[in-house]
MOPAC internal coordinates of N, CA, C and O (Angstrom, degrees):
PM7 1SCF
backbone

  N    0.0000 0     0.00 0     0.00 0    0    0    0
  C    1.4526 1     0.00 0     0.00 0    1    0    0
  C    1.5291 1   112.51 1     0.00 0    2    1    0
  O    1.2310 1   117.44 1   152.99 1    3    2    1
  N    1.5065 1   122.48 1   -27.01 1    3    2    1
  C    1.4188 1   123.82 1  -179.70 1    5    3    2
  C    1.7165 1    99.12 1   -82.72 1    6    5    3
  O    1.2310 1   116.04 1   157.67 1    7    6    5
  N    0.9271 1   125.12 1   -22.33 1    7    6    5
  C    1.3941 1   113.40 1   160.08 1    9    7    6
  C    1.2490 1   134.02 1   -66.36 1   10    9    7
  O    1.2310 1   120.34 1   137.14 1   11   10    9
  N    1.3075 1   116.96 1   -42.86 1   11   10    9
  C    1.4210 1   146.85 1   146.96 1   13   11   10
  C    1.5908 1   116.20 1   -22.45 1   14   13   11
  O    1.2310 1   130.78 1   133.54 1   15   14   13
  N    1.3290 1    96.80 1   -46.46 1   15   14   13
  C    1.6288 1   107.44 1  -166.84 1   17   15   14
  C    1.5295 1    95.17 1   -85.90 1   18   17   15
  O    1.2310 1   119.74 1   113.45 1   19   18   17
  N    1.3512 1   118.11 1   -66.55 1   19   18   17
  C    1.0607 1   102.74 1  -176.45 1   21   19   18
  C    1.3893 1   144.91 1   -60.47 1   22   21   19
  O    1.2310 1   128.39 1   161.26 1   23   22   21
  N    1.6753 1   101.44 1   -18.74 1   23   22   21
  C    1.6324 1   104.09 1   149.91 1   25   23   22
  C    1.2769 1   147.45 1   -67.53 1   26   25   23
  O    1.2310 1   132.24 1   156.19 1   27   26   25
  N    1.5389 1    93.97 1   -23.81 1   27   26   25
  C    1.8077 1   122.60 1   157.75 1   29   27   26
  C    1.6711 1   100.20 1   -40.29 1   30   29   27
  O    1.2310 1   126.66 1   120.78 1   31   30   29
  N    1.4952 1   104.79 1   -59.22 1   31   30   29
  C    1.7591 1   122.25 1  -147.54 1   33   31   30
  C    1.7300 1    84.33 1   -72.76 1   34   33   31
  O    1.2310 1   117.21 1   114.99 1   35   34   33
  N    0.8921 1   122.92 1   -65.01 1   35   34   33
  C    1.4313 1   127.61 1  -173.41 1   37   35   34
  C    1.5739 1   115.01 1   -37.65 1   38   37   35
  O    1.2310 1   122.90 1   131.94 1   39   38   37
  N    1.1223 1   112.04 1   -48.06 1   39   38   37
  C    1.5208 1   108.37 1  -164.96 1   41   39   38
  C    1.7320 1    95.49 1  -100.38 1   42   41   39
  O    1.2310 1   114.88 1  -165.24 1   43   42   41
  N    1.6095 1   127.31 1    14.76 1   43   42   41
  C    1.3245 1   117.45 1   160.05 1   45   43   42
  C    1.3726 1   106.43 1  -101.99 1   46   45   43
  O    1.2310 1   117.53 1   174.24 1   47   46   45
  N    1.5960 1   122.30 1    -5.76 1   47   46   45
  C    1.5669 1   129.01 1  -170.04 1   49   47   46
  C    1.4982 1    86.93 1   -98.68 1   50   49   47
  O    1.2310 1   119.19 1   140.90 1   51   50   49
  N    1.0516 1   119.14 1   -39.10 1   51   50   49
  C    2.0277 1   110.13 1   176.93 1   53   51   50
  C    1.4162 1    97.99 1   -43.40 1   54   53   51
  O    1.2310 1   123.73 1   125.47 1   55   54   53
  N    1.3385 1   110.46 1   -54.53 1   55   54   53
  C    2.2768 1    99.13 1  -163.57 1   57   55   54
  C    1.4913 1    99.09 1   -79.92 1   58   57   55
  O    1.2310 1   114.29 1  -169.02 1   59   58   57
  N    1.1392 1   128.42 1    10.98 1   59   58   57
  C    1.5137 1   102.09 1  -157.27 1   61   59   58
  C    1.4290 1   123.41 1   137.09 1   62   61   59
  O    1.2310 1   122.79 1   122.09 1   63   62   61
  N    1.0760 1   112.26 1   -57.91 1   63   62   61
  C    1.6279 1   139.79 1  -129.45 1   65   63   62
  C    1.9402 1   107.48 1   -94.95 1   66   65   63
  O    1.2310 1   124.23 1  -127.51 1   67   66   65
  N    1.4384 1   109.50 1    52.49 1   67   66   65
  C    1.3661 1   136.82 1  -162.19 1   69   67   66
  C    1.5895 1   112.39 1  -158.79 1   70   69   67
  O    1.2310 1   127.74 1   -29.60 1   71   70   69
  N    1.6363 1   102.71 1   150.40 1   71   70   69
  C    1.4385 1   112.89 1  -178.52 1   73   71   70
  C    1.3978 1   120.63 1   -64.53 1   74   73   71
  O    1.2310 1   125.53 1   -53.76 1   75   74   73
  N    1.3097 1   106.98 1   126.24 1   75   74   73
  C    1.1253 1   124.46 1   172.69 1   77   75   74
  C    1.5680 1   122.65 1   -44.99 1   78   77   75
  O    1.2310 1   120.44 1   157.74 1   79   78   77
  N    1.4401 1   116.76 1   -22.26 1   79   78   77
  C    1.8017 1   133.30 1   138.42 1   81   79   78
  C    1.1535 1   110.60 1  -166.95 1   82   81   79
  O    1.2310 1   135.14 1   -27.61 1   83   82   81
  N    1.5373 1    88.32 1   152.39 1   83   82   81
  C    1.6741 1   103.33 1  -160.69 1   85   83   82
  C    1.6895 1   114.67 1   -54.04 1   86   85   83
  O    1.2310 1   131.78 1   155.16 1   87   86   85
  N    0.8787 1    94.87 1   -24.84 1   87   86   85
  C    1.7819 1   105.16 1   178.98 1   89   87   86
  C    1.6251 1   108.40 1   -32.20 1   90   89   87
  O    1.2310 1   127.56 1   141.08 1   91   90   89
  N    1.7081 1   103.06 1   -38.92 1   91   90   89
  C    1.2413 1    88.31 1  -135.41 1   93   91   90
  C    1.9529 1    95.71 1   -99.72 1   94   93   91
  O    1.2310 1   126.76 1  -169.59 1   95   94   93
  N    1.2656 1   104.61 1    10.41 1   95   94   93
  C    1.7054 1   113.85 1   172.73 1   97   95   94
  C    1.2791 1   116.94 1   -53.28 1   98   97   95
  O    1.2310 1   129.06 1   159.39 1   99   98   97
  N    1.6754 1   100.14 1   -20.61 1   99   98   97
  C    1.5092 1   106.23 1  -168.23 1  101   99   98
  C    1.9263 1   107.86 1   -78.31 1  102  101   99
  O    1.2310 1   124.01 1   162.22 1  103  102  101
  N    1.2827 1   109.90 1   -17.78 1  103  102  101
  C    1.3824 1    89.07 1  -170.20 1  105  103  102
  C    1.6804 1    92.63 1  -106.40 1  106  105  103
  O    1.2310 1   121.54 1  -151.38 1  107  106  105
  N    1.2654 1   114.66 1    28.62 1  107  106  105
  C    1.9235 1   112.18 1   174.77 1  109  107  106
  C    1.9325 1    76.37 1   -93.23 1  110  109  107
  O    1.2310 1   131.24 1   123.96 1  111  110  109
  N    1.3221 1    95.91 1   -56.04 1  111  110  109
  C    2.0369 1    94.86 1  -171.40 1  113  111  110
  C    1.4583 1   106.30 1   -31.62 1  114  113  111
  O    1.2310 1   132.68 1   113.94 1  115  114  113
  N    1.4775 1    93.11 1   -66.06 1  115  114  113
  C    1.6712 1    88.21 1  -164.47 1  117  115  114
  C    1.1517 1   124.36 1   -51.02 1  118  117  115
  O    1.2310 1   118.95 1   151.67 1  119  118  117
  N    1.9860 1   119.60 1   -28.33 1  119  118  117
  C    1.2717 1   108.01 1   177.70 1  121  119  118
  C    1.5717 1   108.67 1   -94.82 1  122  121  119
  O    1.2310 1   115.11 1  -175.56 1  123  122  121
  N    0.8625 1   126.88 1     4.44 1  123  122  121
  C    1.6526 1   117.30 1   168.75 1  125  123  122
  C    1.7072 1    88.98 1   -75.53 1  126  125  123
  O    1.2310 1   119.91 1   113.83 1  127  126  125
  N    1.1361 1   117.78 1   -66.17 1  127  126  125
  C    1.7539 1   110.42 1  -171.91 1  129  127  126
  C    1.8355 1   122.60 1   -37.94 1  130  129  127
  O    1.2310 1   131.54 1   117.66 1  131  130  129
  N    1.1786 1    95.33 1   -62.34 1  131  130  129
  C    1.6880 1    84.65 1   163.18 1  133  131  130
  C    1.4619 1   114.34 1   -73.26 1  134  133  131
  O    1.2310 1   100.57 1   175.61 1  135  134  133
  N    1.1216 1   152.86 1    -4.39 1  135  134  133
  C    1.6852 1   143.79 1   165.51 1  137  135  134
  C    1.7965 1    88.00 1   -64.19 1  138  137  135
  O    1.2310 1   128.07 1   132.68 1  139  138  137
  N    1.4925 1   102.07 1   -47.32 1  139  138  137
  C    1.5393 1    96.83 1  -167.16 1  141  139  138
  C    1.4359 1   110.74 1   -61.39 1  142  141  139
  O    1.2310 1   124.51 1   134.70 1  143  142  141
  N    1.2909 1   108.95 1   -45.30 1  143  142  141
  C    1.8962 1   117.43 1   171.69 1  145  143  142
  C    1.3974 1   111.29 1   -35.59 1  146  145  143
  O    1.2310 1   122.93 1   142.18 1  147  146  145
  N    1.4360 1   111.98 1   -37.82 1  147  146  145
  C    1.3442 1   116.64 1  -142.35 1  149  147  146
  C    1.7000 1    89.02 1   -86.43 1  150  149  147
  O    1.2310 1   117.84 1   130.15 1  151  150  149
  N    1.1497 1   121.71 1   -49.85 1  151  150  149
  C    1.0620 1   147.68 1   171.47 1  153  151  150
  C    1.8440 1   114.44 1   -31.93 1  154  153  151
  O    1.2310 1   129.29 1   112.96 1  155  154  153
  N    0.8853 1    99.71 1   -67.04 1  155  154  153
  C    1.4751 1   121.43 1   176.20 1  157  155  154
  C    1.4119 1   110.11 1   -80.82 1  158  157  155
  O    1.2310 1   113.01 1  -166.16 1  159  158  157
  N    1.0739 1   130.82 1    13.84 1  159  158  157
  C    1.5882 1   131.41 1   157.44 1  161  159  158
  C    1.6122 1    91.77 1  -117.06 1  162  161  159
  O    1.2310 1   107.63 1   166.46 1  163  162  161
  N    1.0634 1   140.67 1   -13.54 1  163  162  161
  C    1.8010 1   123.05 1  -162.94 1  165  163  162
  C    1.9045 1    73.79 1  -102.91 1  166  165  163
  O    1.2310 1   107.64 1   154.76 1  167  166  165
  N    1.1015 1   140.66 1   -25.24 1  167  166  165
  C    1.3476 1   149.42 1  -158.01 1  169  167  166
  C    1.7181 1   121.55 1    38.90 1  170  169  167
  O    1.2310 1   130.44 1  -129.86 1  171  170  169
  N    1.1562 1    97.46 1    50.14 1  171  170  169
  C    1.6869 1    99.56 1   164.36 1  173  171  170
  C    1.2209 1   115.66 1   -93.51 1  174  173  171
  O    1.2310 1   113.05 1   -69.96 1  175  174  173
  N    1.2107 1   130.73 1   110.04 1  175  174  173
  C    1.3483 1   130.54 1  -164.14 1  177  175  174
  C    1.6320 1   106.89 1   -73.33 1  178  177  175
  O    1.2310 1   119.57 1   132.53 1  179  178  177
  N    1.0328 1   118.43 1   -47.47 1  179  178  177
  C    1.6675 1   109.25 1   162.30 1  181  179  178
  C    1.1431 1   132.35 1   -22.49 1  182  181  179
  O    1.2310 1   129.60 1   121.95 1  183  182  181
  N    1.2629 1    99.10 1   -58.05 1  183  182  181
  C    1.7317 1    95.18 1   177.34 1  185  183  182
  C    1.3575 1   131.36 1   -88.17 1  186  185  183
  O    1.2310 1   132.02 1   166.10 1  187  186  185
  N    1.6928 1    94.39 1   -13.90 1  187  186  185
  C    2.3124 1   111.11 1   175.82 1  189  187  186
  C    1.8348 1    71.76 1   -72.25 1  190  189  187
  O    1.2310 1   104.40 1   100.55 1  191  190  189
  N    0.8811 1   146.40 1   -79.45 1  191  190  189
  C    1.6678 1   141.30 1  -150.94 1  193  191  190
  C    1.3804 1    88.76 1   -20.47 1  194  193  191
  O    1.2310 1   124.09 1   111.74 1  195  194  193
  N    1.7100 1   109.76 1   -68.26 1  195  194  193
  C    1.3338 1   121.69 1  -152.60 1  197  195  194
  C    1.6202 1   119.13 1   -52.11 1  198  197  195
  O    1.2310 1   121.20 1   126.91 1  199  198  197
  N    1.9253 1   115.31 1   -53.09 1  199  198  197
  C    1.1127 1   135.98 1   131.43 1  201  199  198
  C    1.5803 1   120.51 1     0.54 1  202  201  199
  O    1.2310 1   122.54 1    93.30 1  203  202  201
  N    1.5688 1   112.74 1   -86.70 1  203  202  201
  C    1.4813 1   123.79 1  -175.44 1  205  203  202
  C    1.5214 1    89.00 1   -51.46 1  206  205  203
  O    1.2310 1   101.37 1   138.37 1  207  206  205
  N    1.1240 1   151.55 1   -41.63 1  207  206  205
  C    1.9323 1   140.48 1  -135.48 1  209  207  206
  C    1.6195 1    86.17 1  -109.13 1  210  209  207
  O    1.2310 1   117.69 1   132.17 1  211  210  209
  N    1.1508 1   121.99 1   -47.83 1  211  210  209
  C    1.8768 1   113.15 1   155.06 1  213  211  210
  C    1.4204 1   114.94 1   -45.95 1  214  213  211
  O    1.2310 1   113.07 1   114.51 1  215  214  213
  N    1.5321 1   130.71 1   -65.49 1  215  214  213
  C    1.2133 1    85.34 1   179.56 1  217  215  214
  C    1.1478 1   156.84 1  -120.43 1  218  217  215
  O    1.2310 1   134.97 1  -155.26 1  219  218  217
  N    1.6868 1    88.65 1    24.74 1  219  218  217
  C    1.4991 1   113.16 1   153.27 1  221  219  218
  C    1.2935 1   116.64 1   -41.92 1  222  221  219
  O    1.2310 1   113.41 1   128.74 1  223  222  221
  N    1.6297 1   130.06 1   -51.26 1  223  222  221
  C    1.6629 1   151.49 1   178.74 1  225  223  222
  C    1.6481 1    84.23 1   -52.36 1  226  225  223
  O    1.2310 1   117.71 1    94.27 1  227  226  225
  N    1.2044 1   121.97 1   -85.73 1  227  226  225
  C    1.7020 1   124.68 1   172.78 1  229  227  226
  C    1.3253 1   124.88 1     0.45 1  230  229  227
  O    1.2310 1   127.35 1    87.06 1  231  230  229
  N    1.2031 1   103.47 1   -92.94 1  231  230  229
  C    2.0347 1   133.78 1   145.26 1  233  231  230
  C    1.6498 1    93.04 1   -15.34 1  234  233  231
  O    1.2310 1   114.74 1    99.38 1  235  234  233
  N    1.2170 1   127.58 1   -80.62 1  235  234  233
  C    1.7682 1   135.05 1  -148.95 1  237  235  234
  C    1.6545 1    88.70 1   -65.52 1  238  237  235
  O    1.2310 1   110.57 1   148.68 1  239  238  237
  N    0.8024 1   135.33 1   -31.32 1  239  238  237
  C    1.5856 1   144.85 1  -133.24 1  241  239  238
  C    1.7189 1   107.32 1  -108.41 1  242  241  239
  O    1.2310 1   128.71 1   147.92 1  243  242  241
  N    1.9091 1   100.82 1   -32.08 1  243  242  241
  C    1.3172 1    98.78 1   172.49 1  245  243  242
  C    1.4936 1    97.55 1   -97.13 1  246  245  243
  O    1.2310 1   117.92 1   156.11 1  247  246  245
  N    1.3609 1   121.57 1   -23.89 1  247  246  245
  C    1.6494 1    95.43 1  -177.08 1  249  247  246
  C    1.3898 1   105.21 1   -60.37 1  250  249  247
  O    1.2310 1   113.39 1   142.62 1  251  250  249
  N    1.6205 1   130.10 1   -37.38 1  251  250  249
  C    0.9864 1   112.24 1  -151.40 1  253  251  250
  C    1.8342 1   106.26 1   -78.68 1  254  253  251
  O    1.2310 1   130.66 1   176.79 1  255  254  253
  N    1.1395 1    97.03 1    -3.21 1  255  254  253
  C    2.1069 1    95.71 1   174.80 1  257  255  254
  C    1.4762 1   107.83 1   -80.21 1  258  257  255
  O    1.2310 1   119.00 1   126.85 1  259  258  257
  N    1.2478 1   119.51 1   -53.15 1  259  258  257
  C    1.3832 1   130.03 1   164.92 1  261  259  258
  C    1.7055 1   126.58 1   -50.61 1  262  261  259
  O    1.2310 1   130.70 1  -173.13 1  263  262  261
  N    1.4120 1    96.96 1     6.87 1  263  262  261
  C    1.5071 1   100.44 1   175.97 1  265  263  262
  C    2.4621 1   116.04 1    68.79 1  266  265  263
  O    1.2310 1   140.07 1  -176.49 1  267  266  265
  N    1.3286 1    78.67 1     3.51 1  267  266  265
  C    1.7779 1    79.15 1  -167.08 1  269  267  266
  C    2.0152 1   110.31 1   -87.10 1  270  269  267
  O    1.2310 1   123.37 1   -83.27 1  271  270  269
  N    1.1451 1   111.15 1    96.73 1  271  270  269
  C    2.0098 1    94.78 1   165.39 1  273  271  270
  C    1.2911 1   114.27 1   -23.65 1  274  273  271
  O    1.2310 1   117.58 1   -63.49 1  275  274  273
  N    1.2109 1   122.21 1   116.51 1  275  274  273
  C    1.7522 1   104.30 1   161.75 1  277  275  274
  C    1.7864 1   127.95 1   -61.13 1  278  277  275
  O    1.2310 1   139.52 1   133.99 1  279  278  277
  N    1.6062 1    79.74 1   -46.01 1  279  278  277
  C    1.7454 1    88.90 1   165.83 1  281  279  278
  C    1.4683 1   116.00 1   -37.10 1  282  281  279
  O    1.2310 1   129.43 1   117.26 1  283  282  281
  N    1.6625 1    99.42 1   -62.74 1  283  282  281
  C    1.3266 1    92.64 1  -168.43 1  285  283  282
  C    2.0821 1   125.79 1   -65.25 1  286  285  283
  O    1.2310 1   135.65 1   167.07 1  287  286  285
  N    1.0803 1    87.31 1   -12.93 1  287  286  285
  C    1.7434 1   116.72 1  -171.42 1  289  287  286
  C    1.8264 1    93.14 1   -73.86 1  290  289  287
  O    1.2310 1   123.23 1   139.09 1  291  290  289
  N    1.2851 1   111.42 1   -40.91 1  291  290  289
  C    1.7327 1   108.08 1  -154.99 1  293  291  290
  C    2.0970 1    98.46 1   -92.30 1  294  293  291
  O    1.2310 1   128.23 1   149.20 1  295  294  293
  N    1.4493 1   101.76 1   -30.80 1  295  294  293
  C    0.8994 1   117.79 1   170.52 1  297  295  294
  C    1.5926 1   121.83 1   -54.59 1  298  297  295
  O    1.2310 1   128.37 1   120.71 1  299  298  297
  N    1.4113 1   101.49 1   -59.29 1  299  298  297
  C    1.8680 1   107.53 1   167.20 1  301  299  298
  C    1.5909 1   111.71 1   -46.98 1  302  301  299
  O    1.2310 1   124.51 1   119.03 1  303  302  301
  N    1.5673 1   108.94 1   -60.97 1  303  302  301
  C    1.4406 1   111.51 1   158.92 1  305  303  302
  C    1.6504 1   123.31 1   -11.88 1  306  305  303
  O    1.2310 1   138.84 1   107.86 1  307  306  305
  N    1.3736 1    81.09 1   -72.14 1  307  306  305
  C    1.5284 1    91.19 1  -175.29 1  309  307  306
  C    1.3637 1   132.34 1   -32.05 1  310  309  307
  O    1.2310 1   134.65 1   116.61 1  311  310  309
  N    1.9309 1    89.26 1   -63.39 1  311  310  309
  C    1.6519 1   108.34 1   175.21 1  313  311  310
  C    1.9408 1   114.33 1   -59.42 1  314  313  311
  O    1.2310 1   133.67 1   150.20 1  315  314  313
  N    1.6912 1    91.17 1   -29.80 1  315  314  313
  C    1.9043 1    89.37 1  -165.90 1  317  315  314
  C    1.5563 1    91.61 1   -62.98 1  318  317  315
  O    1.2310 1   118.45 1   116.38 1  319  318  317
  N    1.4522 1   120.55 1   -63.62 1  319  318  317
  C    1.7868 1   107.33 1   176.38 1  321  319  318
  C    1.4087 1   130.96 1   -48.76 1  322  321  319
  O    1.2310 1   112.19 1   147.99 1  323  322  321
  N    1.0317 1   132.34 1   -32.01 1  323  322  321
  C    1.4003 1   137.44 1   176.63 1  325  323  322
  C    2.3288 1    83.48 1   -74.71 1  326  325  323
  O    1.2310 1   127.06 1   132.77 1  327  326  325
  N    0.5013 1   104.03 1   -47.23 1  327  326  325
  C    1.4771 1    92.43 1  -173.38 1  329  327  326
  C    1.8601 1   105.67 1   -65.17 1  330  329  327
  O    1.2310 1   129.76 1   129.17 1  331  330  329
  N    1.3230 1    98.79 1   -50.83 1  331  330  329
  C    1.6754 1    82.94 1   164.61 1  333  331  330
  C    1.1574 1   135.78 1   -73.44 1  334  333  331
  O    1.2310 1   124.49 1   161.58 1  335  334  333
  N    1.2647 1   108.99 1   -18.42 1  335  334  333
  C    1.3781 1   100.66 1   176.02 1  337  335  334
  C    1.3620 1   135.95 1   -83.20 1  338  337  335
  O    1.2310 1   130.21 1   166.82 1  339  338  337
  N    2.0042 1    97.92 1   -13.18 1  339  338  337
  C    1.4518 1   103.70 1   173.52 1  341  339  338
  C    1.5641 1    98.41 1   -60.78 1  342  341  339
  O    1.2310 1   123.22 1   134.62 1  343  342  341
  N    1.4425 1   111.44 1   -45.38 1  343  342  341
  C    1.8846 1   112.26 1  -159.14 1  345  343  342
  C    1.7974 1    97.28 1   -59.16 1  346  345  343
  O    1.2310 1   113.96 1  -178.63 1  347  346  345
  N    1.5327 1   129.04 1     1.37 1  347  346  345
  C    1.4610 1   114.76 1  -170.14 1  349  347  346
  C    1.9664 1    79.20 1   -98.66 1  350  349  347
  O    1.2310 1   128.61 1   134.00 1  351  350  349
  N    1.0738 1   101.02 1   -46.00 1  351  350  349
  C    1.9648 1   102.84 1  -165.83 1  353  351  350
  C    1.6112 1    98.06 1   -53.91 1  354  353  351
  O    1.2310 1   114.49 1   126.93 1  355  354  353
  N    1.4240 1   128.05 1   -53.07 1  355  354  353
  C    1.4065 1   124.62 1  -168.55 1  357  355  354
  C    1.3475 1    99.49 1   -71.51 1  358  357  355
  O    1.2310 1   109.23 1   141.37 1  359  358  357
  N    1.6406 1   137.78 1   -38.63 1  359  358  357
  C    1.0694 1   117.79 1   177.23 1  361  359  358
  C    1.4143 1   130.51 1   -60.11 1  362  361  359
  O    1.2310 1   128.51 1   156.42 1  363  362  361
  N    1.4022 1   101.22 1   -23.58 1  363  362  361
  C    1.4757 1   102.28 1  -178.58 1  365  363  362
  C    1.7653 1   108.67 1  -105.51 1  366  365  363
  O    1.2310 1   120.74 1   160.65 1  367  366  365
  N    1.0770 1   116.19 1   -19.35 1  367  366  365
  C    1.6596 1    95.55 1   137.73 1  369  367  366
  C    1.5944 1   151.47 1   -38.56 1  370  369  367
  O    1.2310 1   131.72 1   132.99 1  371  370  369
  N    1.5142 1    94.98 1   -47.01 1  371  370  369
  C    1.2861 1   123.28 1   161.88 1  373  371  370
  C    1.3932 1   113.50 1   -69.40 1  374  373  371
  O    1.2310 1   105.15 1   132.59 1  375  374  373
  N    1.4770 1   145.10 1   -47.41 1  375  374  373
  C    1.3136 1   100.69 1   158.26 1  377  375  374
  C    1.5391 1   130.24 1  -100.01 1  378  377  375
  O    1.2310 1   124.36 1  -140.11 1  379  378  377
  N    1.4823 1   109.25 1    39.89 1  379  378  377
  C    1.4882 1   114.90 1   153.42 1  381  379  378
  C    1.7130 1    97.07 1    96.24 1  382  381  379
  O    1.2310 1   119.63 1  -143.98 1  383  382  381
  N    1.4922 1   118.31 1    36.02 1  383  382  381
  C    1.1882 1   120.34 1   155.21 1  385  383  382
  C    1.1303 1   139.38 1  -155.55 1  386  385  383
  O    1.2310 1   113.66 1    17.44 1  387  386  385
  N    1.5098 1   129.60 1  -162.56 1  387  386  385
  C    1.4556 1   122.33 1  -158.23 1  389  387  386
  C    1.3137 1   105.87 1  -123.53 1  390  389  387
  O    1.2310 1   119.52 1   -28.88 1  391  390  389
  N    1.5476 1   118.53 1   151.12 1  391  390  389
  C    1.3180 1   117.66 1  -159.46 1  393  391  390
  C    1.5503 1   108.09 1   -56.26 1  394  393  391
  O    1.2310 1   124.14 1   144.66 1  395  394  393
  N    1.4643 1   109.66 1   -35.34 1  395  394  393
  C    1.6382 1   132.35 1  -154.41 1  397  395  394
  C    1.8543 1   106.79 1   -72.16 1  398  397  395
  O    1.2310 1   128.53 1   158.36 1  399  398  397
  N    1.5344 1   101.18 1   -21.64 1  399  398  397
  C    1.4249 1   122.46 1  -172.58 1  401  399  398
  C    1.8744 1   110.68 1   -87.56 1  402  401  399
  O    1.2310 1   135.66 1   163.37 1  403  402  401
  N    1.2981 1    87.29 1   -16.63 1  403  402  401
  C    1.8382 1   100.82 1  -174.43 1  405  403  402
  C    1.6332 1   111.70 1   -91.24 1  406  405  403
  O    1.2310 1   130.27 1   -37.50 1  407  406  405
  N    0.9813 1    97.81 1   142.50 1  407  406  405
  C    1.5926 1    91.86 1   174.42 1  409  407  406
  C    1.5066 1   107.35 1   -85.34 1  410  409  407
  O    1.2310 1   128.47 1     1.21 1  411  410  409
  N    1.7006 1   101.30 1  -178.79 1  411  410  409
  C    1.5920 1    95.51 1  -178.99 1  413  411  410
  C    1.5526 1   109.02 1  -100.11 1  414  413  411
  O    1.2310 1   106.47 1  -160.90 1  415  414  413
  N    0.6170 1   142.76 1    19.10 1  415  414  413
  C    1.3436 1   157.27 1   109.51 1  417  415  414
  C    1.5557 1   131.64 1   -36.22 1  418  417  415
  O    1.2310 1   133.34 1   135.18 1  419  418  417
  N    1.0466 1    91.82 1   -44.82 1  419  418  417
  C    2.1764 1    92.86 1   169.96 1  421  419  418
  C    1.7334 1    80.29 1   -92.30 1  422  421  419
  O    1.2310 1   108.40 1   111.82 1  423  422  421
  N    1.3759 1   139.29 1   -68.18 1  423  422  421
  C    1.4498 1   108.32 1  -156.35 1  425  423  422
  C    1.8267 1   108.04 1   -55.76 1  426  425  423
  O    1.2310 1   116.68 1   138.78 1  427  426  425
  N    1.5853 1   123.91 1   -41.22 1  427  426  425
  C    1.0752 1   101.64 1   147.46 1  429  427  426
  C    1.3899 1   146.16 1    17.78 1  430  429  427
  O    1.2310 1   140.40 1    71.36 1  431  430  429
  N    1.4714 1    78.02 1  -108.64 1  431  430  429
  C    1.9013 1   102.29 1   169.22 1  433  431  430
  C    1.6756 1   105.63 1   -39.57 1  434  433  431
  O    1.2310 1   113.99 1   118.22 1  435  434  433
  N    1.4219 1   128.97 1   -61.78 1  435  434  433
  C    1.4761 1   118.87 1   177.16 1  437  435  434
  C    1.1896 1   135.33 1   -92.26 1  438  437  435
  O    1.2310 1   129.49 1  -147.18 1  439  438  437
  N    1.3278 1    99.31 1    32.82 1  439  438  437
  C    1.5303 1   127.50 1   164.47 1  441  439  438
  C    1.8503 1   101.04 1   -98.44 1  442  441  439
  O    1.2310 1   122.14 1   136.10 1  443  442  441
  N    1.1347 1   113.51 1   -43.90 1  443  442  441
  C    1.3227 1   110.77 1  -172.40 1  445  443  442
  C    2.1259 1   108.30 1   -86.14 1  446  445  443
  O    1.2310 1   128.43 1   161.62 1  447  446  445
  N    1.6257 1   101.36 1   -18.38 1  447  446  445
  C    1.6115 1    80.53 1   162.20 1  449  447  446
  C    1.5270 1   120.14 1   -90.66 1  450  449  447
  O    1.2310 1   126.50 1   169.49 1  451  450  449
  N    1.3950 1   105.11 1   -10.51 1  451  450  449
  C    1.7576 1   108.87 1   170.08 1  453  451  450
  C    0.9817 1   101.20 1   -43.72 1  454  453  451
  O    1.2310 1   122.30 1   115.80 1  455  454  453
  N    1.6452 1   113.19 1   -64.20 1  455  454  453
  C    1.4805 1   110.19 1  -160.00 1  457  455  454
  C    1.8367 1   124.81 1   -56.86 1  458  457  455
  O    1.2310 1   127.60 1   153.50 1  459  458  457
  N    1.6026 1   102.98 1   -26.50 1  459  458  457
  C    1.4391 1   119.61 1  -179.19 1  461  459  458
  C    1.5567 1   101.62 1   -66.92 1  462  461  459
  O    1.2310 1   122.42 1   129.14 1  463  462  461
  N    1.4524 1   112.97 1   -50.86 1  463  462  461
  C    1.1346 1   112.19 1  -177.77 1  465  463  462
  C    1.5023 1   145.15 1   -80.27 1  466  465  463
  O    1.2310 1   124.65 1   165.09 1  467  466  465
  N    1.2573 1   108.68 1   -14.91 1  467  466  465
  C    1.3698 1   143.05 1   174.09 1  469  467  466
  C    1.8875 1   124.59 1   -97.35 1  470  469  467
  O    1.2310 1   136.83 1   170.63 1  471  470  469
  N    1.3026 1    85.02 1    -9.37 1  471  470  469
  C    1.5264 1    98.11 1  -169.94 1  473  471  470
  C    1.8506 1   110.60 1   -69.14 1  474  473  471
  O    1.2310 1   120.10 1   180.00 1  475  474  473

């Protein structure tokens, strides 16, 4: 679907049909994000669906001004968490426990030296 979108975006920026500079994608984001807020406090899930797929389109729409794949962007993501999160599982192996036994607060805490250390 992020391919999707951005080929959508592409062939409406062929006629025209794009920001006048990229700058300004950022305040379509911000208001899809609070519509989505808004959404998810009244809690009809129908329409947060509808919301989240706006501003995902949003999101897809500024990578593609900024020159960035999203794919490839969500993908790095991917690996950087799966990479921190192994360093929270080995840490708490190492001192002789289980994730389920930790609060979220100590995983927390070694979530934030992953990042020091892994960075």
């Amino acid at each position: 679907s992020m391919v999707k979108a951005g080929r959508i975006q592409e062939k409406v920026r062929a006629v025209g049909f794009d920001w006048e500079d990229r700058s300004q994608v950022w305040n379509k984001v911000e208001e899809e994000l609070n519509e989505l807020k808004k959404e998810v406090e009244e809690g009809n899930k129908d329409r947060m669906e509808e919301e989240f797929g706006d501003l995902f389109f949003s999101v897809v729409n500024a990578a593609r001004l900024y020159g960035i794949d999203p794919d490839t962007a969500l993908e790095r993501t991917n690996l950087k968490f799966i990479k921190r999160f192994q360093h929270i599982e080995k840490r708490a192996r190492e001192s002789g426990r289980s994730l389920k036994e930790m609060t979220l607060a100590e995983m927390d805490a070694l979530w934030e030296e992953a990042k020091k250390e892994l960075s």
